[in-house]
C-alpha positions in Angstrom: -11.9 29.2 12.3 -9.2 29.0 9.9 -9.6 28.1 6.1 -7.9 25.4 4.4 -5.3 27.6 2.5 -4.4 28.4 6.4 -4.0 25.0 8.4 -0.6 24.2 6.8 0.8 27.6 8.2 -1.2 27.6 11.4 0.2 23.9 12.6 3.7 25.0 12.0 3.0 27.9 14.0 1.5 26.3 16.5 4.5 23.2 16.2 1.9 20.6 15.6 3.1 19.5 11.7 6.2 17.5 13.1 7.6 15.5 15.8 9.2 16.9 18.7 7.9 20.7 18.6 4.6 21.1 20.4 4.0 17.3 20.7 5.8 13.9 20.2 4.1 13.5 16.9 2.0 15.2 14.3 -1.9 15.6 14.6 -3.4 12.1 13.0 -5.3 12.9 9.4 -3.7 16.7 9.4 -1.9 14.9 5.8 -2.7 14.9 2.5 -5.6 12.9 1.0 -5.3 10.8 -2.7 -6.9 8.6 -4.5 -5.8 5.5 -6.0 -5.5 5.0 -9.6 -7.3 2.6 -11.2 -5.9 0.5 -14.5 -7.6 -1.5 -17.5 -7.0 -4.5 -15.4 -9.7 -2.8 -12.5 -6.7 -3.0 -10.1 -6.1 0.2 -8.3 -2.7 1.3 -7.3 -1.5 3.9 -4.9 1.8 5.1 -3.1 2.0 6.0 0.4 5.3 7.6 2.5 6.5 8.5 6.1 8.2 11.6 5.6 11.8 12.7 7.7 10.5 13.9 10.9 6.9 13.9 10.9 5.5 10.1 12.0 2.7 10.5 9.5 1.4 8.4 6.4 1.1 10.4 3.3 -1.4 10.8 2.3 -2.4 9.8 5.9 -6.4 9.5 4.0 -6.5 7.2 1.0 -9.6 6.7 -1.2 -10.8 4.2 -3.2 -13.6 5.0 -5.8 -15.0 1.2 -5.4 -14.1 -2.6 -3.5 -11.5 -4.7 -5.0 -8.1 -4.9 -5.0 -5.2 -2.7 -4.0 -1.4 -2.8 -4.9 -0.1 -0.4 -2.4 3.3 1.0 -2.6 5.2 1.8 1.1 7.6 4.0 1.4 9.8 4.6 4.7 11.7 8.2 4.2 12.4 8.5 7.8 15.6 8.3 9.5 14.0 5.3 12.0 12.6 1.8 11.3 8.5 2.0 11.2 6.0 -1.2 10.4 2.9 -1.4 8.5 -0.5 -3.8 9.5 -2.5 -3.3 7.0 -5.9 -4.4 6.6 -7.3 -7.1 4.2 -9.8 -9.4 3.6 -8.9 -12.9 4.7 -6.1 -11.8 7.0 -3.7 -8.6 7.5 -0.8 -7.9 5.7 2.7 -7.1 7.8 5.2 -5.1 6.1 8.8 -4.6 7.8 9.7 -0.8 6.7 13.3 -0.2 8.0 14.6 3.6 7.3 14.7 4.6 3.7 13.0 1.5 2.4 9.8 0.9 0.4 7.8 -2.4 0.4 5.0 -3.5 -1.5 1.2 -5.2 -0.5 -1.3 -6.3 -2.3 -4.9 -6.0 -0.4 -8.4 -7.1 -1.0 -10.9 -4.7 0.5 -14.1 -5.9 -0.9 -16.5 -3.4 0.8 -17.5 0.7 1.1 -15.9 1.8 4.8 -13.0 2.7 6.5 -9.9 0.8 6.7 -7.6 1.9 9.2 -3.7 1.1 9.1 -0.9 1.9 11.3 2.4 1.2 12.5 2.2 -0.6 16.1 6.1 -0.6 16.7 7.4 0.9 19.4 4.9 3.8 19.8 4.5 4.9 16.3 0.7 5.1 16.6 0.5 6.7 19.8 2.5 9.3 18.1 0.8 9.6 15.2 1.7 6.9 12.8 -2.1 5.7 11.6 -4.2 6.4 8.5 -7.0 5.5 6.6 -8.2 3.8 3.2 -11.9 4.8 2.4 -13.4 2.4 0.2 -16.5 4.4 -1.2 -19.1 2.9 -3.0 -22.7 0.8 -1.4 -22.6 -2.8 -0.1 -23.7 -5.6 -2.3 -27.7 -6.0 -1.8 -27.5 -9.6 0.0 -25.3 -8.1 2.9 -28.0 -4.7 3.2 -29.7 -5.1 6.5 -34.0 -5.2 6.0 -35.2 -1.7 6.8 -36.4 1.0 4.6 -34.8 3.1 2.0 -32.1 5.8 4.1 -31.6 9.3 3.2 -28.4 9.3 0.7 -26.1 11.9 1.0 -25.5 14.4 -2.5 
């Protein structure tokens, strides 16, 4: 068991933090995790990156304190040409990403879950290129399925 203070150190020893050491890509959600800012307008706004060398989002876990809408800054620091499909309501957003480029997308993710994102060109995601927005928060009462009260977690 190692503590969190030790996993940075421990995947470099082991050659899982980057591509090409102990395995084509690095470990999926071993990044960073953020939260997106929110302004006066209610908008939130957050900035992901690939990194030289290490076919991972970061933050590769994004969270969102509440539904709405997302201006989400990409940035491609790698030395190769990535994509992003990004999830929204009403239909995904494609963003081209060619090495050392940033693009920009506006999303609407209206509801608490998980939103997963990758980048499905060549074989970025088999490698490692995927991450996650967590839109926290409880669903709107007309979409709560009739059953009792559930335990809530703390």
């Amino acid at each position: 068991m190692t503590t969190l203070n030790d996993r940075d150190a421990l995947l470099e020893n082991l050659g899982l933090d980057a591509q090409n050491k102990a395995a084509l890509g690095k470990l999926l959600n071993t990044g960073n995790i953020a939260q997106a800012s929110e302004g006066a307008d209610g908008r939130m706004k957050a900035t992901v990156r690939i990194n030289p060398d290490e076919i991972c989002w970061d933050p590769s876990i994004l969270v969102l304190p509440h539904g709405g809408d997302l201006d989400l800054e990409l940035i491609n620091d790698d030395q190769n040409t990535h994509c992003a499909l990004l999830p929204s309501n009403g239909d995904k957003k494609f963003i081209w990403l060619v090495n050392h480029s940033k693009g920009r997308a506006s999303l609407n993710l209206d509801g608490p879950g998980y939103y997963w994102y990758s980048s499905p060109s060549g074989n970025d995601e088999g490698r490692g290129l995927t991450a996650v927005i967590v839109v926290l928060g409880d669903v709107p009462p007309e979409a709560r399925l009739d059953r009792p009260d559930q335990p809530r977690p703390f």
